[in-house]
C-alpha atoms as one frame of an Amber mdcrd trajectory, in Angstrom:
protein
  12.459  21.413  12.491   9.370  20.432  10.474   8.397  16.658  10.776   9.391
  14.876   7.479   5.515  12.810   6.619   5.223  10.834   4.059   2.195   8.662
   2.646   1.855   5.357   1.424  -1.697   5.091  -0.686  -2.885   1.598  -1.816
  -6.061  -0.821  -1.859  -3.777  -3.109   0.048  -6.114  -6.177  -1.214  -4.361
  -8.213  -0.456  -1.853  -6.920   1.104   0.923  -8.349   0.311   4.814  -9.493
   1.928   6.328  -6.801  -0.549   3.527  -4.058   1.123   5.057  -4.957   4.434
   8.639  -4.491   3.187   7.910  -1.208   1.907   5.651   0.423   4.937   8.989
  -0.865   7.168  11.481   0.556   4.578   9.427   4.012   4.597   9.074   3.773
   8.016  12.887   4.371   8.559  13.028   7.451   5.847  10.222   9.523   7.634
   9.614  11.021  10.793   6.142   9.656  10.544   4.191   7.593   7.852   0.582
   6.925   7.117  -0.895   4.346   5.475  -3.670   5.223   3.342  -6.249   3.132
   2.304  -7.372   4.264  -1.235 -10.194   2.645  -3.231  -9.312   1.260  -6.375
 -12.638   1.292  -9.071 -10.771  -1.428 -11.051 -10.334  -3.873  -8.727 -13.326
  -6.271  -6.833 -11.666  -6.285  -3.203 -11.915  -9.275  -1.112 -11.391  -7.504
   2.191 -13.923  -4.453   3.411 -11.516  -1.329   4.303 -12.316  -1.599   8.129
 -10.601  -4.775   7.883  -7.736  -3.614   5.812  -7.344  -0.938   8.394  -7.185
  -3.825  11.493  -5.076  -6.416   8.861  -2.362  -3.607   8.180  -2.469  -1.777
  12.141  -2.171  -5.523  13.863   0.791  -5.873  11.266   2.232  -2.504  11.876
   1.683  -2.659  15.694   5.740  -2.274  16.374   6.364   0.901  14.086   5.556
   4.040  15.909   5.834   6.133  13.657   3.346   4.661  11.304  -0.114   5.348
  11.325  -3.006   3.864   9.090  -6.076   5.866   7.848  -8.961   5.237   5.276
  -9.545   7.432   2.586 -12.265   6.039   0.313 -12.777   7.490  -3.088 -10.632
  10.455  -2.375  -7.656  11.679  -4.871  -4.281  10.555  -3.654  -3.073  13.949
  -3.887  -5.536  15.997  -2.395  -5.475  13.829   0.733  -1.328  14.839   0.499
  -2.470  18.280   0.376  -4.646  18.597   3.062  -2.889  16.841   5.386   0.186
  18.896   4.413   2.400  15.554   3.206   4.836  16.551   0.658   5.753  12.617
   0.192   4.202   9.812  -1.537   5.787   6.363  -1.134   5.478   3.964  -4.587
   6.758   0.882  -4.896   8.675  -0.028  -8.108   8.659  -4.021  -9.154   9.300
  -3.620 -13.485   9.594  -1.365 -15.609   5.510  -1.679 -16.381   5.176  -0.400
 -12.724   7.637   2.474 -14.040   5.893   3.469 -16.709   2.545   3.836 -14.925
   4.198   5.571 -11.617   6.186   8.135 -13.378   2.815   8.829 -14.762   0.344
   9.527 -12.156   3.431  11.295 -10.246   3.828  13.619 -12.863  -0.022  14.181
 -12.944   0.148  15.023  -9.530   3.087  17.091 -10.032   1.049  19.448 -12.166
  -2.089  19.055  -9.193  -0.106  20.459  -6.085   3.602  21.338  -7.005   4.447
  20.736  -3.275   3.983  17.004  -3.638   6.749  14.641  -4.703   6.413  11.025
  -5.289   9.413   8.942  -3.535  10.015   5.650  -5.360  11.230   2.637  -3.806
  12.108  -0.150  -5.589  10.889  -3.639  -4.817  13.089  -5.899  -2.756  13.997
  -8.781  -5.665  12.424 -11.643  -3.398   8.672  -9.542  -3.844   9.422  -8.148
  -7.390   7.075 -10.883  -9.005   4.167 -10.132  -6.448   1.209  -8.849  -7.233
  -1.959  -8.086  -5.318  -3.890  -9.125  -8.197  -2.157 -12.455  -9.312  -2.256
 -13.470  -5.804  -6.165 -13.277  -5.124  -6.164 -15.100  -8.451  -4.337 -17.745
  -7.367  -6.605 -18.345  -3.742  -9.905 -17.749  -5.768  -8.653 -20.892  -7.440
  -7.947 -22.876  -4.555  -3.878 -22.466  -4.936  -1.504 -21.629  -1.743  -0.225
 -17.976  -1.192   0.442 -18.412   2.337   4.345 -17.565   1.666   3.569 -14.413
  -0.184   1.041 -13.116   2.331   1.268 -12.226   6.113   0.357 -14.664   7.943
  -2.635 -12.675   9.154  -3.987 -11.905   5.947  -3.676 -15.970   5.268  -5.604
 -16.875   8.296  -8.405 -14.545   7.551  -8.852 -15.451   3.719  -8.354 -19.290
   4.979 -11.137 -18.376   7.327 -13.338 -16.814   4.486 -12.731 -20.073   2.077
 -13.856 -22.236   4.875 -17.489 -20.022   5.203
């Protein structure tokens, strides 16, 4: 029986509660599940991908079956490809997330016919998280330690304090 791989592409800066809840969620659809750490050329990250890498495989320590790799300025797709995944994980939090999704998983639809995009949707209690709002709020001094793993909050508290 072939092993059922899937792959879950972000910037993870900062990754966030809701990232957590859907690598664990994945985790129990797919024989194995990796973690891919994409850059993003619109965003100014706060963490170098090394440490996105330890963050995310300190936090993922218990799942076996998940595994977390770096992929910088690479399409999301051919990385599928090559490493013969025929999944892509996506969360879902609106329907502005929607929108975008169904877009870039039609694109890659039309790039390599074997890959199809698996949407989850976002547990309600993360719905109104976002990486993005969230550094906001710490570059301006504000609390996001509920939002955040805790090790991701003890490493940006150690970064504010430099």
């Amino acid at each position: 029986m072939n092993e059922r791989m899937a792959l879950f592409p972000g910037s993870f800066d900062l990754l966030t509660n809701g990232h957590v809840d859907i690598i664990k969620r994945s985790a129990k659809l797919f024989d194995k599940l990796v973690v891919g750490i994409f850059t993003n050329t619109t965003k100014k990250p706060l963490f170098t991908s090394q440490e996105k890498k330890k963050i995310i495989e300190n936090i993922v320590k218990p799942l076996e079956k998940v595994k977390v790799q770096i992929f910088e300025k690479k399409l999301t797709v051919d990385i599928a490809k090559k490493m013969k995944v025929y999944y892509i994980i996506r969360s879902i939090r609106n329907t502005r997330d929607y929108e975008y999704e169904r877009n870039i998983a039609r694109l890659n639809q039309e790039i390599s016919q074997t890959v199809e995009t698996v949407f989850l949707l976002a547990d309600s209690s993360f719905e109104h998280l976002s990486s993005g709002t969230l550094k906001e709020i710490y570059l301006f001094g504000g609390d996001i330690s509920s939002y955040v793993p805790k090790e991701v909050f003890s490493i940006l508290d150690k970064k504010r304090r430099k």
